[in-house]
C-alpha positions as CSV (number, residue, x, y, z in Angstrom):
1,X,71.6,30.5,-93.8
2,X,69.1,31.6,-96.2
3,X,65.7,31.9,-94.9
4,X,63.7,28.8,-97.3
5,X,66.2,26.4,-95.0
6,X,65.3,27.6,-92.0
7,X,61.3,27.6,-92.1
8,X,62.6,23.9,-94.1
9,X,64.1,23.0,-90.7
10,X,61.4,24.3,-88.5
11,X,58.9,22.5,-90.3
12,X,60.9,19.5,-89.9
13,X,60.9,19.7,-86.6
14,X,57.5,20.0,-86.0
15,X,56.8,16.9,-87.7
16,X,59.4,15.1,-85.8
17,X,57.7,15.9,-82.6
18,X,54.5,15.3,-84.0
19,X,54.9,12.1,-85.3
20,X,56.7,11.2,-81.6
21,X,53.8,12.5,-79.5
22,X,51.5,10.3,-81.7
23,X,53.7,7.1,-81.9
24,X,53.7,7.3,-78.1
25,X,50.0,8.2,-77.9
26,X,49.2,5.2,-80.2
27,X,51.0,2.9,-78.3
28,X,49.3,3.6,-75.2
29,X,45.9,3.2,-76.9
30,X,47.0,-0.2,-78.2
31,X,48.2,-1.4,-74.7
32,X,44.6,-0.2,-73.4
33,X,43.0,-1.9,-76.1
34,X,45.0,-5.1,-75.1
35,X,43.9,-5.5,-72.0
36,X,40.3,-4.6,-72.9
37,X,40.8,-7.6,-75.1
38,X,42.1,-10.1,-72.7
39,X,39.2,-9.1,-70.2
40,X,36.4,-9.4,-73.1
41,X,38.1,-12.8,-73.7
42,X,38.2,-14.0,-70.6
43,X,34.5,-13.3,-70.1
44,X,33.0,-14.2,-73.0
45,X,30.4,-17.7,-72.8
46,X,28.6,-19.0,-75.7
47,X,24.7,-18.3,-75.9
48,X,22.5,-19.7,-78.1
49,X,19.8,-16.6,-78.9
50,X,17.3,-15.9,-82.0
51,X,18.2,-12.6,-84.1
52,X,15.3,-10.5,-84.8
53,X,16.8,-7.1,-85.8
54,X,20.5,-5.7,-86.7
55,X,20.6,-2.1,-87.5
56,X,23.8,0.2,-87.4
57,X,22.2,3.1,-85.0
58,X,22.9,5.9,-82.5
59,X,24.1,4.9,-78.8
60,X,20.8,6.9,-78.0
61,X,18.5,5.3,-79.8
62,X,18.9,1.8,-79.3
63,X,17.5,1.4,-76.5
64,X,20.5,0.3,-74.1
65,X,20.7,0.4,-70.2
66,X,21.1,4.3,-69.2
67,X,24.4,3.5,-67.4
68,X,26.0,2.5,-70.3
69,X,24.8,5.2,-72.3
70,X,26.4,7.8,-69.5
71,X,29.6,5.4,-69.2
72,X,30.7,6.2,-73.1
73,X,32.7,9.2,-74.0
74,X,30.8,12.3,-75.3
75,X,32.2,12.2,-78.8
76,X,31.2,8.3,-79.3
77,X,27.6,9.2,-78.7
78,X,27.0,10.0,-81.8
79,X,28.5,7.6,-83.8
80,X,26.4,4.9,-85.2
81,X,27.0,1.0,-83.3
82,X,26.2,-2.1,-84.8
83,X,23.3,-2.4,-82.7
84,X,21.8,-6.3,-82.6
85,X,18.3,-7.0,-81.0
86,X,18.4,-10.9,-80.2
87,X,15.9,-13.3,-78.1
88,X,18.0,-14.8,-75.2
89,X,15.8,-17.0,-73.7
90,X,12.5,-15.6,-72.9
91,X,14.1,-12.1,-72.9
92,X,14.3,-10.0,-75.7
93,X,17.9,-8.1,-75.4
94,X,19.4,-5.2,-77.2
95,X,23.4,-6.1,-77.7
96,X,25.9,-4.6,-79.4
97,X,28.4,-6.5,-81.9
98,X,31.9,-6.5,-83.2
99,X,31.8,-4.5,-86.0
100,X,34.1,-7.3,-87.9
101,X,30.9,-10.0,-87.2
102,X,28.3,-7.8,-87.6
103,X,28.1,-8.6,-91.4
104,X,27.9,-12.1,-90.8
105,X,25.3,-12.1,-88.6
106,X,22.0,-13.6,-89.8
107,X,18.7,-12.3,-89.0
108,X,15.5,-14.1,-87.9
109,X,18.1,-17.4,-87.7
110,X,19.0,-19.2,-84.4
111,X,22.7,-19.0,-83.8
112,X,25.4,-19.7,-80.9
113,X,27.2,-16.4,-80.5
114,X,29.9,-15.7,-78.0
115,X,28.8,-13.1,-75.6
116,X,30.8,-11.0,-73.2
117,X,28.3,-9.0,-71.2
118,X,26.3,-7.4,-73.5
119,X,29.0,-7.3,-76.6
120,X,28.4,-10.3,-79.1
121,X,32.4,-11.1,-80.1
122,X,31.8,-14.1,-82.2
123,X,29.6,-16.4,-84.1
124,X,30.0,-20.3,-83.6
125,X,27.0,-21.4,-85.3
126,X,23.8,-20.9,-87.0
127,X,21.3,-23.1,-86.9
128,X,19.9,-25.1,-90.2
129,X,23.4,-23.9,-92.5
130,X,26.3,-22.3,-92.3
131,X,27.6,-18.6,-92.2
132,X,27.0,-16.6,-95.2
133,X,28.9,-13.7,-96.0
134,X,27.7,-11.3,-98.9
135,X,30.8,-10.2,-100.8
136,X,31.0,-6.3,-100.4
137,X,30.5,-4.6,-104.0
138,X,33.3,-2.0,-104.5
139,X,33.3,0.7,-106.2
140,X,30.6,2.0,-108.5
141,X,28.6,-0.9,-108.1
142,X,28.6,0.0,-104.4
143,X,27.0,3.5,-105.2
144,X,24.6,2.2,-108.0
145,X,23.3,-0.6,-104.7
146,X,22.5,3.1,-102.5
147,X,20.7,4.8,-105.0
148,X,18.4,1.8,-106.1
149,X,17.4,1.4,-102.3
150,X,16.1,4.5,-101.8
151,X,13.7,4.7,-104.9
């Protein structure tokens, strides 16, 4: 056998057993994520709180309990969380939103989010109009926004 079809093979191999150990890895994440899922569902109550602030920021610096700080994984610490600071009755809380709702949140509006502990799920309403999306600009346009922001 000459020796380009046998490093061929090996390298075959390898990716076989790769791609199995990750399949099997993945699906273990997504029944985790599942179950995380039906819990945040079952939870989740609808409060009706004023948005002053939304900010994509470090776990760190946004000013959440210490325990859950301590309770994340070392390498999410870092990453940036769309972090919302909302008026819940007399209280002013720091929560953290879905990342798929966190465009469509308004700020300094009234609105009736769904709430499971202190991660906002979904929206139901906002008070005085409806939910606005801004289409995201993609591509150069996108780049050309960045640079006229920071002048």
């Amino acid at each position: 056998m000459p020796a380009w079809l046998t490093v061929i093979l090996i390298i075959l191999a390898v990716l076989v057993v790769v791609l199995g150990v990750l399949m099997f890895v993945g699906n273990k994440l997504r029944k985790k994520q599942e179950a995380q899922q039906v819990q945040i569902d079952e939870s989740k109550q609808v409060i009706s709180m004023l948005i002053i602030d939304k900010k994509r920021m470090k776990l760190k610096e946004a000013n959440l309990p210490k325990i859950v700080v301590e309770q994340t994984p070392r390498y999410l610490r870092n990453s940036k969380l769309p972090i919302v600071k909302a008026k819940v009755g007399p209280k002013i809380m720091t929560l953290i939103a879905d990342a798929k709702i966190f465009d469509q949140i308004p700020v300094k509006a009234e609105v009736k989010a769904e709430v499971s502990g202190m991660y906002i799920v979904g929206i139901k309403s906002v008070r005085g109009g409806k939910l606005v999306v801004e289409p995201k600009k993609k591509g150069i346009k996108r780049l050309m926004g960045r640079f006229n922001k920071s002048k």
